[in-house]
C-alpha positions in Angstrom: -77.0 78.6 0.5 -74.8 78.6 3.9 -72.9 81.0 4.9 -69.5 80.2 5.5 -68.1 80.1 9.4 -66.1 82.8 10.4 -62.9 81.4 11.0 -60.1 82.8 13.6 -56.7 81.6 13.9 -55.0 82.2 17.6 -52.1 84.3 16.3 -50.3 82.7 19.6 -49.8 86.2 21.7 -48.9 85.7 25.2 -51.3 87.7 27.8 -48.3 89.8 28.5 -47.6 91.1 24.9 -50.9 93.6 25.8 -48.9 94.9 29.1 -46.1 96.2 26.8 -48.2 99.2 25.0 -50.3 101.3 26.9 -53.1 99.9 29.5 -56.2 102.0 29.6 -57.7 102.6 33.4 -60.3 104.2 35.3 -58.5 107.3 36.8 -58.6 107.6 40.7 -59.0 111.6 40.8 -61.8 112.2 38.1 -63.0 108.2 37.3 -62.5 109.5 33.7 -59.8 107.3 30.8 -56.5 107.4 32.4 -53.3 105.7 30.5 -50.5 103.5 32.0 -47.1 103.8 29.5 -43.9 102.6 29.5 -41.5 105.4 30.4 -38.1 104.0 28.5 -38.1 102.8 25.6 -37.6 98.9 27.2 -40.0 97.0 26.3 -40.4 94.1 28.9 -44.2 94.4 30.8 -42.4 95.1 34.6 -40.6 98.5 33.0 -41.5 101.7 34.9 -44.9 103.3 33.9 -46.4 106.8 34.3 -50.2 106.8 34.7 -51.8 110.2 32.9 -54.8 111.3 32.9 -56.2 113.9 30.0 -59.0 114.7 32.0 -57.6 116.1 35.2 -54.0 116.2 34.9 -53.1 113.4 37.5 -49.7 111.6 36.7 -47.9 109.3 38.9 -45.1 107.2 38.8 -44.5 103.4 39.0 -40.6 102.2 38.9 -41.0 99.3 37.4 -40.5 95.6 38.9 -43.7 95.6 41.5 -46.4 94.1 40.0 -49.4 92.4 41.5 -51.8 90.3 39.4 -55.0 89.2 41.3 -56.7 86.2 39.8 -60.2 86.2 41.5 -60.9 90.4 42.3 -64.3 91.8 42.2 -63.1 94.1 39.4 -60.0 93.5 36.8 -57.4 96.0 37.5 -53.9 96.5 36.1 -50.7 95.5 37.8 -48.9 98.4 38.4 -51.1 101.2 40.2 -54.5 98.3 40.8 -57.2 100.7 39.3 -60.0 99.2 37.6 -59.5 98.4 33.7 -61.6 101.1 31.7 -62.3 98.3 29.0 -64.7 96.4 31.4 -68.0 95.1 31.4 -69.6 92.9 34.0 -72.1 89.5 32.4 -73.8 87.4 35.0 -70.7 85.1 34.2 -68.2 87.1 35.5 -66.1 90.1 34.0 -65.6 90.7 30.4 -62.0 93.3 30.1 -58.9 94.1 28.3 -55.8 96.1 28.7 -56.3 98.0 25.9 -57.9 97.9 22.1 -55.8 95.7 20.6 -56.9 93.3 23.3 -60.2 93.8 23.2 -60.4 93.5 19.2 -58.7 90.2 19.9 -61.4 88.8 22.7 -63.8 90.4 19.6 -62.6 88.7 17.1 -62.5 85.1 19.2 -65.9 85.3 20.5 -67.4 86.0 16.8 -65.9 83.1 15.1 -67.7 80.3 14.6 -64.9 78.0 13.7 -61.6 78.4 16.4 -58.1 76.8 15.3 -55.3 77.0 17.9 -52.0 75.5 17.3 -50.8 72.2 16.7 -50.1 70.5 20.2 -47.1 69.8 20.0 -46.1 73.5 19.1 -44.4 75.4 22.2 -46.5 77.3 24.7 -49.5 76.4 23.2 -51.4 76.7 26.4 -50.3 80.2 27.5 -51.6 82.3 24.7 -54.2 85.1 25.6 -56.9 83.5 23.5 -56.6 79.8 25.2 -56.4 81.1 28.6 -59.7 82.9 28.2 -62.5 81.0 31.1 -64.7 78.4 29.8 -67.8 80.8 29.7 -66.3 82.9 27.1 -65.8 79.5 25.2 -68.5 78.6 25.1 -70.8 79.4 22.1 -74.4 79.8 24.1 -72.6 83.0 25.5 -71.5 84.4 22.6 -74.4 86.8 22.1 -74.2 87.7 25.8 -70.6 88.3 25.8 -70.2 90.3 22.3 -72.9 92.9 23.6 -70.4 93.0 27.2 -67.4 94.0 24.6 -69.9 96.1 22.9 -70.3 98.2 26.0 -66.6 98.0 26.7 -65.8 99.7 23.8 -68.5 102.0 23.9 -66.6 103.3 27.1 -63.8 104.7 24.3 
């Protein structure tokens, strides 16, 4: 008897939505899990942010309104302070990474399905959500294996 294909349903989040909680990043004093917040209680993605770190007790101070997204860098990194994502792994396709778990259970949850539905076209913004802006490598299903043990070592980071 088959089994029935895991089915995921692109809940339509923008890429941004994950900039709003807390990003998690490699901290620059001790390399150990640093977190980027919002300091008000605004929610837009260019608010100001602190960046702590448990570990060592660095905190530093972004106002807000500066951001810098680089489309092509050796290593993902976050738009307010550019430190390296913590939820990173590296395939022989590129980088696999996320902003923070809710991202990275999303990416999850794509990769493992083995039937994808995205919204109708003619819905609004179809083509900005996180999950359809993901690179064709990720798409496809000969990397899924590959790429599930890359979020496997992401999260294993945590």
């Amino acid at each position: 008897m088959a089994s029935s294909p895991v089915r995921f349903r692109d809940p339509g989040k923008k890429p941004y939505a994950f900039l709003v909680d807390a990003v998690l990043v490699r901290c620059p004093g001790c390399g150990g899990q640093a977190r980027i917040a919002r300091l008000a209680s605004e929610t837009y993605w260019w608010s100001p942010r602190r960046l702590t770190c448990v570990g060592c007790g660095l905190s530093r101070l972004n106002h807000g309104r500066v951001l810098s997204f680089s489309g092509r860098a050796a290593e993902p990194v976050d738009p307010w302070f550019g430190l390296p994502l913590w939820l990173s792994a590296r395939t022989r396709h590129g980088h696999v990474w996320a902003y923070n778990r809710e991202h990275l259970a999303l990416v999850r949850q794509f990769v493992q399905a083995t039937l994808r539905e995205r919204a109708a076209w003619y819905d609004t913004d179809v083509k900005m959500t996180a999950v359809a802006r993901l690179p064709r490598w990720m798409v496809k299903a000969g990397n899924c294996d590959e790429i599930l043990r890359a979020l496997g070592r992401a999260a294993a980071a945590c």
